[in-house]
Each structure stands twice: as C-alpha cells, then as structure tokens.
C-alpha positions, 0 to 999 in steps of 0.5 A: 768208580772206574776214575777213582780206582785208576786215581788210586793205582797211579798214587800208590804205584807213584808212592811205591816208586818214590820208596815210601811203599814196599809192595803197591796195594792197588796191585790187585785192584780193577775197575768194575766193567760198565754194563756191555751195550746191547747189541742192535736187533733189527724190526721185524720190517727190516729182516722182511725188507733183507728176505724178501728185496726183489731182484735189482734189474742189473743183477744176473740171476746167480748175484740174486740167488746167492745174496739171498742164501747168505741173508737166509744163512746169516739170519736162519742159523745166527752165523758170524760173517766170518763162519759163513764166508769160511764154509766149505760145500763139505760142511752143509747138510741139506738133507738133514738141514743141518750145517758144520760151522767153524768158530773162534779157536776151531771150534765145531758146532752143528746148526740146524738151517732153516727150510727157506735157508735149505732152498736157497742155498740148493738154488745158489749151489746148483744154478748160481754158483757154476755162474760164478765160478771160474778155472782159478775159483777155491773148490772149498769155498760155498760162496764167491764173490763176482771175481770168482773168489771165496766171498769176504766179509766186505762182499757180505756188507755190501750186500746187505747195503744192496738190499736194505735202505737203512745201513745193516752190519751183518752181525745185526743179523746174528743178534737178531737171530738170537733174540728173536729165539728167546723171544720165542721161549729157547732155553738159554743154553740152546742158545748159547750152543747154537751161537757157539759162545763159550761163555754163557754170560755173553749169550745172557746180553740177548736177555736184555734186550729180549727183556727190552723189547717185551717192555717197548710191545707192552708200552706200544700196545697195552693200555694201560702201559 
C-alpha cells in the first residue's frame, strides 16, 4: 500500500510537472503507518538478575549504591534515561515517595517512587553520593558519574551492561514498567500520566504487548493451549 502510493505521488507530480495537470491529486494522499514494533519487555529473571546483581569485588560502595537506586528508579517509576540523569535533589520526595519528573517539552509530572526505590535512593544520597562528589560537581544534579559529573546517559547503558548478562537499553526498563502495571489491571490513563505521553495512542502499544504475554502464559501453561 505504502509502495503504491509513493508510484502514484511520483506519477501525478511528474504529469503536473510536464503541464498535463493543473493541480497534483496526490497532494493530500499519505501512505497508511505500518503497526509500531512492540517495545522489548524484560523476563521476570532479567529485572530480578538488575535488582538483585550482587556488588562486583572492584566496586567501591558509593558505585553499588548508586547502580542500584538508578535501576530502582528506572524500573519502579518507568523514568526515561534522560529524566533520570536531569533530576535534581529538589525534585525527590522521599517522605511522601513521590518524585518531580521533567519530560519532553518541560513538561511536569508526579511519580510515586517505590519502597525499595525510597531506600536506595536515601542509601545513595547520604553514603554514596558525598563519595562522588567533588569541588567541581553540579549541586543540581542527584547522580554523578565516577568524575564527579552529572551522570549521562551512556553511564546509565553501562551500568545496565555491568549488571546484567544479556545487552539491556534502559528504555527496556520503562516499557517493562509499563507493561507489568497493565498486566496488573492499571487503567490506561494512569498509565499514560505515570509515563508522561501526551498521546494516548502511544500508552495503547504496551496493550499489545500485555495482550501478547497474556497469550504466550496461556500457551506456556494451559493444557489445552
């Protein structure tokens, strides 16, 4: 379909061009979007091997405690890579649990932080952050990188790399998120808000893919699948 229509663009804007149309008919035409793919969740061995990845021996303690709050934060609030390495200590709650997240085009939104995320976070904050830091360090940035700078969004790739045996993008982290709260009933527009997507047709793709592992639990284990 996609084919055919670009063919007949190219045709009436050539007839248009050569004077045998006045106004090209195809102006308005556009090729119907194929379906999105589906964004990679992670198996449930994969998120527990990201939380749970014991403290390599050549890692100081403010290293482990900050990979830990960033895969906490990532997965417990559904964060973009970007939001998380732009928080500033201002925008965290964690008495009310509750984090101030900057999306695309500033735009605010609340997101609740999970209790293990709350603890890690307050671990890396009062013990792993000061080891970090250094004269030249932000004071507006909550995580740094081991030169002292704001952390990146490469520094969070690597991390993921560090802790897990199979190649991890931490956007995978946010559609696992996603995912997993409507495999757990969430209304569709709670998600969306928690996502911070200002179109709800893109919150719709984790549907899919909630659909899709519905169905590959009830061919994995019914018996009559």
């Amino acid at each position: 379909m996609a084919r055919s229509a670009s063919s007949l663009r190219r045709y009436f804007g050539w007839l248009r061009r050569s004077g045998r149309l006045d106004a090209d008919p195809s102006a308005g035409l556009s090729a119907p979007k194929g379906e999105g793919r589906l964004p990679r969740v992670l198996a449930d061995a994969e998120v527990t091997q990201l939380l749970d990845e014991p403290r390599r021996a050549d890692d100081p303690p403010e290293i482990a405690a900050r990979d830990l709050a960033v895969v906490e934060l990532l997965y417990g609030s559904g964060l973009r890579v970007a939001e998380l390495c732009g928080l500033r200590p201002d925008d965290l709650d964690l008495r009310r649990r509750r984090v101030v997240v900057w999306g695309k085009g500033a735009k605010q939104r609340q997101v609740p932080l999970s209790p293990p995320a709350v603890e890690a976070l307050d671990r890396w904050l009062r013990d792993g952050r000061p080891g970090l830091a250094g004269p030249e360090s932000p004071d507006d940035a909550v995580f740094l990188n081991r030169r002292g700078n704001r952390l990146t969004p490469r520094d969070v790739r690597r991390i993921l790399d560090r802790r897990s045996t199979t190649p991890v993008h931490p956007h995978a982290l946010r559609h696992t998120f996603a995912t997993h709260l409507l495999d757990g009933g969430a209304d569709l527009r709670a998600v969306q808000e928690l996502l911070g997507h200002a179109d709800l047709a893109t919150t719709q793709l984790y549907t899919h893919v909630s659909k899709e592992r519905l169905k590959s639990v009830f061919q994995a284990t019914h018996p009559r699948a």
